[in-house]
C-alpha positions as CSV (number, residue, x, y, z in Angstrom):
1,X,-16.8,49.9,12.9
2,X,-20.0,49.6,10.7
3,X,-22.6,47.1,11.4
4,X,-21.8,44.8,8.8
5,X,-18.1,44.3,10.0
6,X,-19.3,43.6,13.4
7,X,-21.2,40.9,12.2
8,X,-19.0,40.0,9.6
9,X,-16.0,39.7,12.3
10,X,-18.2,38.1,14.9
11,X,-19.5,35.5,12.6
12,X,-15.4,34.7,11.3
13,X,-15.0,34.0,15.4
14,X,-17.8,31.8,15.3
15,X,-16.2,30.0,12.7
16,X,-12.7,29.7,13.7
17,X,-14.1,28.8,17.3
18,X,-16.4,25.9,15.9
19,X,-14.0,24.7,13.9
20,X,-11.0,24.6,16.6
21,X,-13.9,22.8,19.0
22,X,-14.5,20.6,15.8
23,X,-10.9,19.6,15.6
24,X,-10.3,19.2,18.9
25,X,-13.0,16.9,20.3
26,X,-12.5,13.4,20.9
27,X,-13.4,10.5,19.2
28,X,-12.2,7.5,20.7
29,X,-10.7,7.0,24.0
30,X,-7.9,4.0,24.1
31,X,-7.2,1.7,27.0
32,X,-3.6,0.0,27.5
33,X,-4.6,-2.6,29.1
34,X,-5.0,-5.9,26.7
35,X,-6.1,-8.8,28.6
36,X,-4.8,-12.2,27.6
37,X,-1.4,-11.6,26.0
38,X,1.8,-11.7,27.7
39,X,4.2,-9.3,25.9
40,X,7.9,-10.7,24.7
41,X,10.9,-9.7,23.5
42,X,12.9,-12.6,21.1
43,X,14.9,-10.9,18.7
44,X,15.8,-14.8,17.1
45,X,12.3,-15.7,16.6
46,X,11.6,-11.9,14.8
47,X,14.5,-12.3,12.8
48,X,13.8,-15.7,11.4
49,X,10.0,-14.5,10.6
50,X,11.0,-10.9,9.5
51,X,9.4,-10.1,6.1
52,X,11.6,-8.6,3.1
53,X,10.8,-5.9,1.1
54,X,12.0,-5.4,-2.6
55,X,14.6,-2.5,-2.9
56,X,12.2,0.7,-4.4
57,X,13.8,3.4,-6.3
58,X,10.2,4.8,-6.9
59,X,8.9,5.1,-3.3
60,X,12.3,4.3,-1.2
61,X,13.5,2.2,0.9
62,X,12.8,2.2,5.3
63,X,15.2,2.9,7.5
64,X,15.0,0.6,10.2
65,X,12.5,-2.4,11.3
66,X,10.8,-2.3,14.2
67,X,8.9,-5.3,15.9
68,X,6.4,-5.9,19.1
69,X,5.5,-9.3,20.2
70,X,2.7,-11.4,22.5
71,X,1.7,-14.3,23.3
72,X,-2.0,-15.6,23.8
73,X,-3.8,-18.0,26.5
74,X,-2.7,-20.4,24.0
75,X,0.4,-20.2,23.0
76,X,0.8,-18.7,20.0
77,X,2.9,-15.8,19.1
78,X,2.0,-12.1,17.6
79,X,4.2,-10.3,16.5
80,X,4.2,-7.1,14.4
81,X,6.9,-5.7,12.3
82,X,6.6,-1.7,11.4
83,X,9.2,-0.9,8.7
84,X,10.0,2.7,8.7
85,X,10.4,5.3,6.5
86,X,12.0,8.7,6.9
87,X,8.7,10.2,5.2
88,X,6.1,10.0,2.8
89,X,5.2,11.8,-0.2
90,X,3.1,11.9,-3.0
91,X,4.9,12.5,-6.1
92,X,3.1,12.3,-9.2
93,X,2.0,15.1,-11.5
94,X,-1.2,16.9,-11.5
95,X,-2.8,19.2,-9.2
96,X,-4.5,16.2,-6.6
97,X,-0.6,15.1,-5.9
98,X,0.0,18.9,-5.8
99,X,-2.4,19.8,-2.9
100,X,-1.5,16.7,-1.2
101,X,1.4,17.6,-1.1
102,X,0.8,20.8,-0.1
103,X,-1.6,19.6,2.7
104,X,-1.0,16.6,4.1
105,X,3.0,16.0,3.9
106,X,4.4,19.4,3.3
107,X,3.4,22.7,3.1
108,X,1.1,22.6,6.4
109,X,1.9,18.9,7.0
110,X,-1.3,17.2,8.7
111,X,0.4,13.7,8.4
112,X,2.9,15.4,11.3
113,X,0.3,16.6,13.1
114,X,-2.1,13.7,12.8
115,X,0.4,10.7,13.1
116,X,3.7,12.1,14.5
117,X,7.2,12.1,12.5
118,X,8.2,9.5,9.5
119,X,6.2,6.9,8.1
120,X,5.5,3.5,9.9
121,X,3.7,1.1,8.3
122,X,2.9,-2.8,9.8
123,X,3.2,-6.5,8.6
124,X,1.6,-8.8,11.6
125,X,1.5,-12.6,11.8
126,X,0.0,-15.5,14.2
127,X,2.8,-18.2,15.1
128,X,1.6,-21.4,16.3
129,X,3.5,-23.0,19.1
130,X,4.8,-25.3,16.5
131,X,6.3,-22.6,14.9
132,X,3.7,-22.6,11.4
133,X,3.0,-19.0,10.4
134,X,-1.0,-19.5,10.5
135,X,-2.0,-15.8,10.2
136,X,-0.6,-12.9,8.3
137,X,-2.2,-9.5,8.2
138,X,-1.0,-6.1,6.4
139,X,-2.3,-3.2,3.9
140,X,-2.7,-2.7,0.3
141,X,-3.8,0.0,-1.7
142,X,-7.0,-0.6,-3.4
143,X,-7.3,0.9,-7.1
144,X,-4.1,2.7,-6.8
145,X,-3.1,5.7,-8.7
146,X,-0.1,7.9,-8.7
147,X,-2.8,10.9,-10.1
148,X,-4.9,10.6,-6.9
149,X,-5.0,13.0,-4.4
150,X,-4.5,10.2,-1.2
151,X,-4.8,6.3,-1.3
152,X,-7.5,3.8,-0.3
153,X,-6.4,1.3,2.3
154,X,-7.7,-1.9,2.1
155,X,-6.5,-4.4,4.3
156,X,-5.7,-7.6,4.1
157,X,-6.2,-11.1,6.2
158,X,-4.3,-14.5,5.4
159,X,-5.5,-17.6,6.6
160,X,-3.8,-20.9,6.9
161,X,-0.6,-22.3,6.3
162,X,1.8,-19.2,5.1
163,X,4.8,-18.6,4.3
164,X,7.2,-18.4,6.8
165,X,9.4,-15.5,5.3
166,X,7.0,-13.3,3.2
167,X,8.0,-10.6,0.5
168,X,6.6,-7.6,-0.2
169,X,6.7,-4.9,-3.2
170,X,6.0,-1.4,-2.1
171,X,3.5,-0.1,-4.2
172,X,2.3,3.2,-3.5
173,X,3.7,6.6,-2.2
174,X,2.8,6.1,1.7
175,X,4.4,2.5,1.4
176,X,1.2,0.0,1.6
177,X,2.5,-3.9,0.3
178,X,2.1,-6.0,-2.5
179,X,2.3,-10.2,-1.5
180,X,5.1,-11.3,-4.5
181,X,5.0,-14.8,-5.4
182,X,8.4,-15.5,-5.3
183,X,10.5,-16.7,-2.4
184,X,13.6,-14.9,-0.4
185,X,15.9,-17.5,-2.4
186,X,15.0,-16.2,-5.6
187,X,15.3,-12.4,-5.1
188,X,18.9,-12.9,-4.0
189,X,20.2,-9.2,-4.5
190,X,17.0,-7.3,-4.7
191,X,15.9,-6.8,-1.1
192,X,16.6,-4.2,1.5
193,X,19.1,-5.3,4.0
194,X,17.3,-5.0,7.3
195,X,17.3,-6.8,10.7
196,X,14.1,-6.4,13.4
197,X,15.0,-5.0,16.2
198,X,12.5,-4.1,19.6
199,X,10.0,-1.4,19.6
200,X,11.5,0.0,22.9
201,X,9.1,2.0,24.7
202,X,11.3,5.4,24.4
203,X,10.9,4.7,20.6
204,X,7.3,4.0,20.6
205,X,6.3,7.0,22.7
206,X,8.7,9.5,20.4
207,X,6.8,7.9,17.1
208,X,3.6,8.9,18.9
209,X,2.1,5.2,18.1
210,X,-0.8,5.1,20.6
211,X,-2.7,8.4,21.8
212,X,-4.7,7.8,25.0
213,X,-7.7,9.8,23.4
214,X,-7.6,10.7,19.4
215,X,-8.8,13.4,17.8
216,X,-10.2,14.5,14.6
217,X,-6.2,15.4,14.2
218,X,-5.1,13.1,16.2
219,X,-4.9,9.8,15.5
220,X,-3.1,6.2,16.0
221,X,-0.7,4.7,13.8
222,X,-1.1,1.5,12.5
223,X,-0.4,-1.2,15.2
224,X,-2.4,-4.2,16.6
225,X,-3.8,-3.9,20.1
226,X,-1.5,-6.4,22.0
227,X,1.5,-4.2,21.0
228,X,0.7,-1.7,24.0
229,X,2.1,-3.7,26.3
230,X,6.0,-3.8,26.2
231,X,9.2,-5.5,27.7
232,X,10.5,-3.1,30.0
């Protein structure tokens, strides 16, 4: 072998080396222990607070709901719902959609390898002991564009009084929400059939939800601390 393929070959193991270090290393280590909420399981109370979702022929419609609930020192309830999808994808036209489609959900599918299997997104809200929804937090996309090669999350906080059932329009390809202004009654017909039902722990640990370190391709999906502790 010539000189120049030595150092051509030794310097393309270099690379390949730095960059499997790269991807590899860790950048945040999680605890599971969450101080100061008691976990629960009501599947009354999650039903009666569930959110709804407008049926979607653009960016489908999830599977199955999911929820995880606490209670605080105080008394108020958390609880998070995760509707879930089968997968995501970006389908519009041009070549950003292309390579992320290519990339991220098929073709070499980092959105597997980073997250775990199907989509699971989150809707969380505070519950007073009174029963007022005081608190509701989720995600939307922020100058959204079907052209764009992946979408900016941008979430968002609600505080005070809200409403006790909230609807939501999916409104991009990895299923980030859209608050509509109209209530349940008046969408009679145009919302997705679905019922919460417990994050068991089996579930939560096949949807890969919480890694106890995350790396550069490894990383958490969306949840709210007090969810890592679970009914048994």
């Amino acid at each position: 072998m010539k000189t120049y393929q030595k150092i051509l070959a030794v310097t393309l193991l270099l690379l390949i080396g730095s960059l499997v270090i790269a991807l590899n290393q860790t950048v945040r280590e999680n605890s599971m222990d969450v101080p100061g909420f008691v976990p629960i399981k009501d599947d009354a109370l999650a039903s009666r607070y569930a959110p709804r979702l407008l049926l979607n022929d653009r960016y489908g419609n999830p599977q199955e709901m999911l929820y995880r609930a606490s209670k605080d020192d105080a008394g108020n309830i958390h609880i998070t719902y995760h509707p879930i999808w089968a997968k995501e994808e970006n389908t519009g036209s041009g070549w950003k959609p292309f390579l992320s489609r290519w990339l991220y959900t098929g073709g070499l599918r980092l959105q597997r390898v980073m997250f775990g299997v199907k989509d699971i997104e989150g809707v969380s809200l505070v519950i007073t002991p009174k029963g007022e929804v005081v608190r509701a937090l989720y995600e939307t996309a922020d100058q959204y564009s079907d052209s764009d090669f992946g979408v900016k999350h941008k979430p968002v906080v609600i505080d005070g009084k809200v409403n006790s059932r909230l609807v939501f329009e999916v409104m991009s390809w990895n299923h980030l929400f859209r608050l509509v202004e109209q209530d349940e009654a008046s969408l009679k017909g145009k919302l997705v059939a679905l019922e919460p039902h417990y994050f068991t722990q089996a579930l939560w640990l096949e949807y890969t939800m919480v890694k106890a370190e995350e790396k550069t391709l490894s990383k958490n999906r969306a949840h709210q601390v007090y969810e890592r502790e679970f009914v048994e």
